[in-house]
The first five atom37 places (N, CA, C, CB, O) and aatype in JSON, in Angstrom:
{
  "aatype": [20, 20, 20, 20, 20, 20, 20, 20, 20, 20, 20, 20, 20, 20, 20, 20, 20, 20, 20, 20, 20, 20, 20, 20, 20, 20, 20, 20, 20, 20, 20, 20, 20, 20, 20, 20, 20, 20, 20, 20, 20, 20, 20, 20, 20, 20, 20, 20, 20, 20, 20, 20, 20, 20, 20, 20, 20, 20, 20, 20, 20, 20, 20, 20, 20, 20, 20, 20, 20, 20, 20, 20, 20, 20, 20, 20, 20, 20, 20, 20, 20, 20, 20, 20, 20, 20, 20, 20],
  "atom_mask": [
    [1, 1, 1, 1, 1],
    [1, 1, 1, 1, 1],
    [1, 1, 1, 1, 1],
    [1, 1, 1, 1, 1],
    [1, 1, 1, 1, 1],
    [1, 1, 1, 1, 1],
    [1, 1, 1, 1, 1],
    [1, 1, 1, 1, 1],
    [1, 1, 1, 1, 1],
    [1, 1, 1, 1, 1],
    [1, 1, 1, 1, 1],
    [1, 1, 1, 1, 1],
    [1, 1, 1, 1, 1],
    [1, 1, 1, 1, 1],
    [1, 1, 1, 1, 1],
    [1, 1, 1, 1, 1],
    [1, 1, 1, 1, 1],
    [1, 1, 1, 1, 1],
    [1, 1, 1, 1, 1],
    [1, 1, 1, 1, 1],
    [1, 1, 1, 1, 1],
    [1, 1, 1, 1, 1],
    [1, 1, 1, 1, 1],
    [1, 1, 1, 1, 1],
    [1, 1, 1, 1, 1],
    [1, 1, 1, 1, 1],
    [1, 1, 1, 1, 1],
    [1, 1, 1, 1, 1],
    [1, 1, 1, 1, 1],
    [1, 1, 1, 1, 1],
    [1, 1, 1, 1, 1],
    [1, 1, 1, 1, 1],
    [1, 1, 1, 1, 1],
    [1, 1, 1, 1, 1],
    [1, 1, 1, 1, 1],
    [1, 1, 1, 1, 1],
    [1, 1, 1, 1, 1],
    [1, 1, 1, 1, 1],
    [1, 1, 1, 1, 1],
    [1, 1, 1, 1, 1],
    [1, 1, 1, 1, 1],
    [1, 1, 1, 1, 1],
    [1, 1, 1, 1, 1],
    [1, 1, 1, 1, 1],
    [1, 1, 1, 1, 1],
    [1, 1, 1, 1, 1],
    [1, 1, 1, 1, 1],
    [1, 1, 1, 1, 1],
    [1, 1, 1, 1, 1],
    [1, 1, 1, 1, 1],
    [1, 1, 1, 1, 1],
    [1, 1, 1, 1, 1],
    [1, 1, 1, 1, 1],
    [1, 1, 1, 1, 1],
    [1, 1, 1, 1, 1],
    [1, 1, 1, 1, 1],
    [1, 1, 1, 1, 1],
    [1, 1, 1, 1, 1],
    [1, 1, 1, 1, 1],
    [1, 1, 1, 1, 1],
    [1, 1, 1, 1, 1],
    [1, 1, 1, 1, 1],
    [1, 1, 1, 1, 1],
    [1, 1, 1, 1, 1],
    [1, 1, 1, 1, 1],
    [1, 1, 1, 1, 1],
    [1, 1, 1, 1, 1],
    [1, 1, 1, 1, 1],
    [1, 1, 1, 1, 1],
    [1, 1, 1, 1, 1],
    [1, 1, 1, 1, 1],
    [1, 1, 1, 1, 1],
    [1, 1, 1, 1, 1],
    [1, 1, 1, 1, 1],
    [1, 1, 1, 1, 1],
    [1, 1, 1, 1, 1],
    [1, 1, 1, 1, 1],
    [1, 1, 1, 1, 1],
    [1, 1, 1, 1, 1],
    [1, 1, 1, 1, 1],
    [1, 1, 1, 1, 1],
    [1, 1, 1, 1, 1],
    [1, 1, 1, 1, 1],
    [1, 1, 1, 1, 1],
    [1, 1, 1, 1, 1],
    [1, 1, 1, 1, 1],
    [1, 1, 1, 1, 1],
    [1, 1, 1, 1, 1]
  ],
  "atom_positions": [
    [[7.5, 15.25, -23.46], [6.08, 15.0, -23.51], [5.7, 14.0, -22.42], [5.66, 14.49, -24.91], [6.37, 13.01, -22.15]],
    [[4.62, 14.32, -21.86], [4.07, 13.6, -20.34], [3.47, 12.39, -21.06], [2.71, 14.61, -19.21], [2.92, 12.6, -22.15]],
    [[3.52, 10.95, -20.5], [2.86, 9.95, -21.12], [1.03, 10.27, -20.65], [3.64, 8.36, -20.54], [0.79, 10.9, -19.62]],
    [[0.29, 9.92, -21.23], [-1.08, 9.65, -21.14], [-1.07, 9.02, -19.63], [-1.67, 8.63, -22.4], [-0.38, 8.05, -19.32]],
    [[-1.79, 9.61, -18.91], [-2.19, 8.61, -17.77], [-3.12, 7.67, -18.1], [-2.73, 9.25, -16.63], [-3.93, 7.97, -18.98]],
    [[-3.18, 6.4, -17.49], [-3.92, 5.51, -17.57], [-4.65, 5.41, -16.28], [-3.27, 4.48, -17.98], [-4.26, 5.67, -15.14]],
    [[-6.25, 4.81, -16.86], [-7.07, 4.47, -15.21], [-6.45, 3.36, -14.65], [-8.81, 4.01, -15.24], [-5.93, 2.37, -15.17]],
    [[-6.6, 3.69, -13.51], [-6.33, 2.5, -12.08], [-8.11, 2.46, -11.25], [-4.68, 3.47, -10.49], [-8.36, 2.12, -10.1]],
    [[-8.72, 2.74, -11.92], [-10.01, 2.48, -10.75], [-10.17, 0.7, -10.73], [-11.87, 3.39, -11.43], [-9.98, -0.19, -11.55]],
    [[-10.56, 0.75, -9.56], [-11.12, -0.58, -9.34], [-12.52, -0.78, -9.57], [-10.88, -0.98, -8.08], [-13.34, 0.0, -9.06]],
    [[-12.95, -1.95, -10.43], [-13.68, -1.96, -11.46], [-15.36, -3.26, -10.62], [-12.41, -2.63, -13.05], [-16.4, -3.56, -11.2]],
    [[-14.93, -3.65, -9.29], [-15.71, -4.57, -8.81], [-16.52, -3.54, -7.59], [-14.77, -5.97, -8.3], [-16.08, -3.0, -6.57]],
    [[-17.81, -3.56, -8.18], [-18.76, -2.76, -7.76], [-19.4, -3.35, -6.36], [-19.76, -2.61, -8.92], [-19.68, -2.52, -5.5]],
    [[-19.62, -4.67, -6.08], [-19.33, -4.68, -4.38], [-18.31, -4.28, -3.51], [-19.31, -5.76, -3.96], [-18.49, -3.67, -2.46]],
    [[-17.27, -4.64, -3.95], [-16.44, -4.13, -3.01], [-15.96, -2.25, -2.84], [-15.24, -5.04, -3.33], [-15.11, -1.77, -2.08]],
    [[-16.74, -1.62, -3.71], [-17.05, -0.19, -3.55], [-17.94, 0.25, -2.46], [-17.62, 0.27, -4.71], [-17.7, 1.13, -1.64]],
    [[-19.36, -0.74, -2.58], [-19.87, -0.3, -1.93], [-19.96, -0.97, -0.79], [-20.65, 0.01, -2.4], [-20.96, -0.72, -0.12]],
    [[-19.13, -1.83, -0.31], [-18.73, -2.24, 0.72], [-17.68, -1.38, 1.72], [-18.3, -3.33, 0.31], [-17.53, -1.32, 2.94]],
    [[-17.09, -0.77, 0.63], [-15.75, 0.38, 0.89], [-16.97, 1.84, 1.17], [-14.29, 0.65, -1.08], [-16.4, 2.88, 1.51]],
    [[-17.59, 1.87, 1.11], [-19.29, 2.96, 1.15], [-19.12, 2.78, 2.64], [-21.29, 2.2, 0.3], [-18.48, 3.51, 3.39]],
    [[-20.01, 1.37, 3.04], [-20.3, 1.24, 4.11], [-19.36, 1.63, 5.57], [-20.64, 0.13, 3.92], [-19.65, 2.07, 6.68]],
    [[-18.14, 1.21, 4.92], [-16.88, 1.1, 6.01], [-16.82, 2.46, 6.42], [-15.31, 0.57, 5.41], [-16.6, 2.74, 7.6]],
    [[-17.06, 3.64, 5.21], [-16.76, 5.14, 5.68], [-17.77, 5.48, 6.48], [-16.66, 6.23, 4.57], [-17.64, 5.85, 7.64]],
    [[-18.95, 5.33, 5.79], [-20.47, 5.36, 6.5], [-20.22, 4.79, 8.27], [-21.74, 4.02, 5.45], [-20.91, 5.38, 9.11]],
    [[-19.37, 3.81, 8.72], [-19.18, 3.22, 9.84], [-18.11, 4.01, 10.9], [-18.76, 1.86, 9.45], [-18.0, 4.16, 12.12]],
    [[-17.42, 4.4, 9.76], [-16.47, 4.92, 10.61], [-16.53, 6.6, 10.58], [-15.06, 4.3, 10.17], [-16.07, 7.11, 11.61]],
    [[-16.97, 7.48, 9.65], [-17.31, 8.7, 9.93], [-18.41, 8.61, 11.15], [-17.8, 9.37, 8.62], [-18.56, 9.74, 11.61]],
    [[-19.36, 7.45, 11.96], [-20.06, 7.49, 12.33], [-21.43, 7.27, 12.01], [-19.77, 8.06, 12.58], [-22.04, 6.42, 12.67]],
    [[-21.81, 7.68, 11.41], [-22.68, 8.35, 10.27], [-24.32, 7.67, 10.17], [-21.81, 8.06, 8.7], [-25.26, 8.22, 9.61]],
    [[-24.36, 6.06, 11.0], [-25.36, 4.88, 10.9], [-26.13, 5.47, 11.63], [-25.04, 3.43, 11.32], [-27.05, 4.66, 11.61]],
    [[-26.6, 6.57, 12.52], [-27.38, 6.57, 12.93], [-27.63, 8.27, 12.93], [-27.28, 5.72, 13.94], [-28.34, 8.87, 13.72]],
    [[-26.97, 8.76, 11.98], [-27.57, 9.97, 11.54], [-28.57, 10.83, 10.75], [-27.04, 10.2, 11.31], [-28.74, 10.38, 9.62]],
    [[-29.09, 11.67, 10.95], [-30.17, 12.21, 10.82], [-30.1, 13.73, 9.65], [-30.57, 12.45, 12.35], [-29.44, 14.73, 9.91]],
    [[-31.1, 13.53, 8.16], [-30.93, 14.91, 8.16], [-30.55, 14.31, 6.22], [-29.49, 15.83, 9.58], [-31.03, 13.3, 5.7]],
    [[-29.93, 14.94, 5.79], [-29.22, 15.56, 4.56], [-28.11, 16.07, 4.62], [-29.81, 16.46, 4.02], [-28.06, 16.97, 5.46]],
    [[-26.59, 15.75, 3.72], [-25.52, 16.09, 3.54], [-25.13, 15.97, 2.19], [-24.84, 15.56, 4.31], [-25.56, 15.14, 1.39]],
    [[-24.22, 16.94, 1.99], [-23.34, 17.11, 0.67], [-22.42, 16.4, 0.88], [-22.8, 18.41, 0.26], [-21.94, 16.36, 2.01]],
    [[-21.89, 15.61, -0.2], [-20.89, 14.71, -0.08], [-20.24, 15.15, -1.76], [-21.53, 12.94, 0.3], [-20.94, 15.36, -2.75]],
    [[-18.53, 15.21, -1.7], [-17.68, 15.28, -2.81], [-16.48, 14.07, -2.62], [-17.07, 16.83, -2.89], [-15.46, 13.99, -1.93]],
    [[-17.16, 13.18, -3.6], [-15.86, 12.01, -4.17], [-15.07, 12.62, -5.31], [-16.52, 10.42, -4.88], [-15.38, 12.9, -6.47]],
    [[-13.83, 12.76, -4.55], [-12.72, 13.08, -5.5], [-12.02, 11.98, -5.79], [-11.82, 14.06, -5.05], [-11.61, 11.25, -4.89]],
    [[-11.73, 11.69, -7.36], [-11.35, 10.14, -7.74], [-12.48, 9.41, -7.77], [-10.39, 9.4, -6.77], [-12.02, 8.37, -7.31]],
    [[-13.85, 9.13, -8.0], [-14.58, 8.68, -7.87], [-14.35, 6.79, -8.7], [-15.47, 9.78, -8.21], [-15.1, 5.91, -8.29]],
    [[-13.22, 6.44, -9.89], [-13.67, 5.81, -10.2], [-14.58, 5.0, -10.99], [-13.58, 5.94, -9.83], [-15.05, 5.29, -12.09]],
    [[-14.8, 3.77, -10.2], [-16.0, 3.32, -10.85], [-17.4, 4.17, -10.71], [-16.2, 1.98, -10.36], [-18.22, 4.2, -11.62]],
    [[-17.58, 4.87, -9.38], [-19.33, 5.17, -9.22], [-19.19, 4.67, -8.05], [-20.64, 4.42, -10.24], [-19.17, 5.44, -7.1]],
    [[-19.1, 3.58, -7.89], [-19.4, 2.48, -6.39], [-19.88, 2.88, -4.99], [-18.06, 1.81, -5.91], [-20.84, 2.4, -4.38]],
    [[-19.09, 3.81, -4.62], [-18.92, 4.35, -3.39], [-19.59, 5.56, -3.76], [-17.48, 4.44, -2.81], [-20.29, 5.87, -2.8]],
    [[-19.74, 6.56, -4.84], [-20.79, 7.56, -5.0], [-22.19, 7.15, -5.02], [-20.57, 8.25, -6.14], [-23.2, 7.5, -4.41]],
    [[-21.84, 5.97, -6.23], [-23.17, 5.25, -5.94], [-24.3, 5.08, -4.26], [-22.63, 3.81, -6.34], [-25.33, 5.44, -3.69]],
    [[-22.93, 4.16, -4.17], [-23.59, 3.52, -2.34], [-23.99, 4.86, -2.0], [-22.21, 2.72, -0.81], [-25.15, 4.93, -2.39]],
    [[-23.62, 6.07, -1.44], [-24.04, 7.26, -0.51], [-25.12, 7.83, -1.33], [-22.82, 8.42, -0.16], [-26.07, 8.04, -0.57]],
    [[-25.38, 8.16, -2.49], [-26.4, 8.11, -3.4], [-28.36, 7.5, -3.14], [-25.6, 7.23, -4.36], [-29.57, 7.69, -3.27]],
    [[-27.24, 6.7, -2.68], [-28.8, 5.26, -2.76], [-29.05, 5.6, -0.74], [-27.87, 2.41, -3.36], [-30.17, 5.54, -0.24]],
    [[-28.12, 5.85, -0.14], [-28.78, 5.81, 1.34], [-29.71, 6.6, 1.51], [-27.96, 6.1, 2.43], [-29.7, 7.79, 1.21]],
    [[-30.77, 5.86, 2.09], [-32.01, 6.57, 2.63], [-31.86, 7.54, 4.65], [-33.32, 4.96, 2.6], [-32.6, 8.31, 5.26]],
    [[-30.74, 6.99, 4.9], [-30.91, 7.37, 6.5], [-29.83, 7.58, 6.74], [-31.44, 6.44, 7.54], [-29.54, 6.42, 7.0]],
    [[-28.45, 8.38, 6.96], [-28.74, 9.85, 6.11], [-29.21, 10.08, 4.82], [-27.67, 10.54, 5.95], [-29.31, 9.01, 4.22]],
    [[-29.54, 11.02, 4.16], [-29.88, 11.18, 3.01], [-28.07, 12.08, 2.09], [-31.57, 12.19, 3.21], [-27.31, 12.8, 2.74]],
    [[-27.93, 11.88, 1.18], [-26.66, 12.66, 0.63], [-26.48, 12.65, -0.96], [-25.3, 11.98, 1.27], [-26.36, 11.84, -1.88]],
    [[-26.54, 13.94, -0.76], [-26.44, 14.68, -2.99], [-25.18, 14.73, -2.8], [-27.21, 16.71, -3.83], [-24.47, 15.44, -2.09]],
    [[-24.89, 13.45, -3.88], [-23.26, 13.76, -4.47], [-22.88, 14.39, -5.53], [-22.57, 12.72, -4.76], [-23.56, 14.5, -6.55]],
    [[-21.59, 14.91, -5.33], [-21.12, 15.11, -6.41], [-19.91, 14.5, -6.38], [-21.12, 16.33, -6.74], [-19.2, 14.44, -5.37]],
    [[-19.54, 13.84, -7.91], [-18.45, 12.92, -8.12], [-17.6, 13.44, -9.06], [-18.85, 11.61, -8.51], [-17.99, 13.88, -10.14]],
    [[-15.99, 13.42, -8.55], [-15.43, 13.88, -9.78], [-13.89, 13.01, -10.3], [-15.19, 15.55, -9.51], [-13.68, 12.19, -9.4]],
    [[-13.17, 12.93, -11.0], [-12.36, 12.3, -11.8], [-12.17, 12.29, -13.23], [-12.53, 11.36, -11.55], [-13.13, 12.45, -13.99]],
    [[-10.53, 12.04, -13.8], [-9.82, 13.27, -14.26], [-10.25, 12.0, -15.58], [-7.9, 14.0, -13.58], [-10.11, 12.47, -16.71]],
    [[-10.77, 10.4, -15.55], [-11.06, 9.86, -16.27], [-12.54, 9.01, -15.98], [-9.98, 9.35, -16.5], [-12.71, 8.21, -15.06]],
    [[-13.51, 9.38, -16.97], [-14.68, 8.63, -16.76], [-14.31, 6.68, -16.61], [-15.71, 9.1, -18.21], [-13.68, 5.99, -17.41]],
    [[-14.84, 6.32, -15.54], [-14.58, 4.96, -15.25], [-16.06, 4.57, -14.79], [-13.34, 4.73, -14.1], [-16.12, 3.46, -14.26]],
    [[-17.04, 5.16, -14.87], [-17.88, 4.93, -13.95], [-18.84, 3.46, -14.62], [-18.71, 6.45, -13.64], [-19.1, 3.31, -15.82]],
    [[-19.15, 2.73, -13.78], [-19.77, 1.28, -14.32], [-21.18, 2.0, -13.24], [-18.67, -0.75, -13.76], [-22.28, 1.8, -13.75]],
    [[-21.19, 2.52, -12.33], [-22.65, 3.19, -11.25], [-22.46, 4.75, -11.82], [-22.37, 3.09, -8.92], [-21.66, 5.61, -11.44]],
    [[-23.31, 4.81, -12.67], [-23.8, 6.16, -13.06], [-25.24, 7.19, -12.52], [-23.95, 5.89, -14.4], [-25.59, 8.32, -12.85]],
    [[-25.88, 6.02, -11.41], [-27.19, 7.03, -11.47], [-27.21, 7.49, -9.55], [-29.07, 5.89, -12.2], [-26.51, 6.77, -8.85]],
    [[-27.78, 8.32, -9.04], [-28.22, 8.64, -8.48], [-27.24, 10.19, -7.54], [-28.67, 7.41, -8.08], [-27.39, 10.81, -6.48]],
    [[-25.93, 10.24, -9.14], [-24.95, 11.39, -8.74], [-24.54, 12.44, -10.02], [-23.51, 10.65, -8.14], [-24.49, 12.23, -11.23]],
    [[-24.32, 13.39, -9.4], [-23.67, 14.09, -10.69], [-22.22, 14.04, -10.31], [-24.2, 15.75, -11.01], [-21.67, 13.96, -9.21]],
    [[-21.64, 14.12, -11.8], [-20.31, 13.5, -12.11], [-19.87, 14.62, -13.05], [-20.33, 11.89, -12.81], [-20.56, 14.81, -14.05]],
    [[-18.54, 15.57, -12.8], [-17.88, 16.22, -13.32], [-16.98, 15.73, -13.49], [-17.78, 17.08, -13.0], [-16.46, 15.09, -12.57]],
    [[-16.47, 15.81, -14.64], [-14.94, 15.56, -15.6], [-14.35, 16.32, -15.4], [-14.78, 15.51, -17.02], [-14.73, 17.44, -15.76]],
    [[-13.02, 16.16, -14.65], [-11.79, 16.92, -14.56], [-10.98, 17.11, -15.79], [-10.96, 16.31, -13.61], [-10.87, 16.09, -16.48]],
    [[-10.24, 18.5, -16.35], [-9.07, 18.24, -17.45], [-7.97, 17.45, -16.23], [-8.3, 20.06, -18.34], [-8.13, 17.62, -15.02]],
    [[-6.78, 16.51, -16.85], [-5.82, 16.11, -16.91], [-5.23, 17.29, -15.94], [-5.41, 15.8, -18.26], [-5.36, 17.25, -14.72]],
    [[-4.59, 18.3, -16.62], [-3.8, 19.01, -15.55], [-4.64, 21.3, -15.38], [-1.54, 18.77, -16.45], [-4.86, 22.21, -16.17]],
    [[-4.72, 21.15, -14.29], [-5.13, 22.28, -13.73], [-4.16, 23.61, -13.6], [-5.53, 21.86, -12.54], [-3.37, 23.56, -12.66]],
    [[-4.12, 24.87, -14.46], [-2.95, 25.32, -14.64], [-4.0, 26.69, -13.34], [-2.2, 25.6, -16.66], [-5.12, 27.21, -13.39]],
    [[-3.01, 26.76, -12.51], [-3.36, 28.13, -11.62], [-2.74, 29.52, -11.64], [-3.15, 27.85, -10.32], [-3.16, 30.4, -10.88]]
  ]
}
């Protein structure tokens, strides 16, 4: 029998969306134009779905997903619950 996984999200909501910004910096992204789909896999707390959520310049509809609800930033994404294990 497989033990229960336990969450590991990191639970401090600045430094998510500080971890937001850094991708936002380094995909480029600060001076882009328009609307994008964005998918956080592992999402976590929210933080970083959150942050891309809330940007006004790009604009971006998330969707967030993870195999355990952790989220402390619940609004401005939709959030699908993964089962545990995916049989193909």
């Amino acid at each position: 029998m497989t033990p229960a996984r336990l969450p590991h999200a990191v639970m401090d909501v600045p430094s998510r969306s500080h971890k937001g910004l850094k991708i936002k910096q380094m995909l480029d992204l600060s001076d882009a134009k328009g609307s994008y789909d964005l998918l956080e896999i592992g999402c976590g707390n929210g933080g970083i779905s959150g942050y891309f959520a809330r940007s006004e310049q790009p604009t971006f509809h998330v969707t967030a997903v993870d195999v355990i609800d952790n989220r402390v930033v619940t609004d401005g994404f939709v959030f699908i619950p993964m089962p545990h294990s995916i049989s193909c």
